[in-house]
C-alpha positions as CSV (number, residue, x, y, z in Angstrom):
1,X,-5.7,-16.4,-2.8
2,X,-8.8,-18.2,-3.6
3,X,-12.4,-16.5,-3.9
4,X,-15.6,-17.6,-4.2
5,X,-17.3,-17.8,-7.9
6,X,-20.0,-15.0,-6.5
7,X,-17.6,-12.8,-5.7
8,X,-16.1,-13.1,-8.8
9,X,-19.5,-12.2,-10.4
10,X,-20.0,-9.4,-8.5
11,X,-16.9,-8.3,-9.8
12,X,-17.8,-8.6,-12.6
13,X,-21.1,-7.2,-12.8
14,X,-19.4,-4.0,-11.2
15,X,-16.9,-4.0,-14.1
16,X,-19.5,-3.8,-17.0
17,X,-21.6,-1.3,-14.8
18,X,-19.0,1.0,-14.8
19,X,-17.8,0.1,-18.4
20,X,-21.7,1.2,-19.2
21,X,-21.1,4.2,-17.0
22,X,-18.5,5.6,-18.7
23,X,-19.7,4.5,-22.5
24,X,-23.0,6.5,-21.4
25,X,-20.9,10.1,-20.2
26,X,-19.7,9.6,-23.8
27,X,-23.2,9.5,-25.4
28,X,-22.7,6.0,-26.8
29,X,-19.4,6.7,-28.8
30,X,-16.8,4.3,-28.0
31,X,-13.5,6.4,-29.3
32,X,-14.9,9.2,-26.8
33,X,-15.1,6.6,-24.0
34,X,-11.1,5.3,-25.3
35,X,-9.8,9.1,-25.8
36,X,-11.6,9.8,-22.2
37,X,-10.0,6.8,-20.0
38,X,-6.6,7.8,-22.0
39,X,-6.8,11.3,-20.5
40,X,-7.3,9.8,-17.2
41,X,-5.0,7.3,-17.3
42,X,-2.2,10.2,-17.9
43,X,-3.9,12.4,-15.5
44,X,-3.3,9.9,-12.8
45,X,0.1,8.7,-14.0
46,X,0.9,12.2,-14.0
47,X,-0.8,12.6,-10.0
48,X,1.5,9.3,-8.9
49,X,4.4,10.5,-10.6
50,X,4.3,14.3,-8.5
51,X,3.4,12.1,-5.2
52,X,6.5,10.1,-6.0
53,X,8.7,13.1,-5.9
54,X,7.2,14.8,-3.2
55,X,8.0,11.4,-1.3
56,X,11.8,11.1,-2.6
57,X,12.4,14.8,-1.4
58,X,10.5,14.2,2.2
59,X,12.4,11.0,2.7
60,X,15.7,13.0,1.7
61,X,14.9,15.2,4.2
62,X,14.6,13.1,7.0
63,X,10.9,13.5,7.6
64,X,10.4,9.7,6.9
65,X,12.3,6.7,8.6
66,X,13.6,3.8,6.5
67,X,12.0,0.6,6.8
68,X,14.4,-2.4,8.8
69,X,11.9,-4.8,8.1
């Protein structure tokens, strides 16, 4: 999985833009921006972890079929 070194840059470029994005919401303080993408993190984890279930009890239930492969 080989990609081109521009694509890479852009990458790259869209990384620090949004690493500027989010240091700006938090007026320039960099704990804020940490403490901020924390919460998030957990918010999501938390999000994934309800989907998960929700999953484990529809499959139980019959409402999804197994993959054969």
């Amino acid at each position: 999985m080989s990609s081109s070194p521009e694509l890479k840059s852009d990458e790259s470029d869209e990384l620090e833009n949004a690493v500027d994005q989010a240091i700006s919401a938090c007026g320039g303080d960099m704990r804020a921006t940490v403490r901020a993408l924390i919460v998030a993190n957990e918010f999501l984890e938390s999000e994934v972890a309800e989907l998960m279930k929700a999953v484990s009890r529809a499959y139980a239930r019959g409402r999804f079929n197994s993959y054969s492969g």
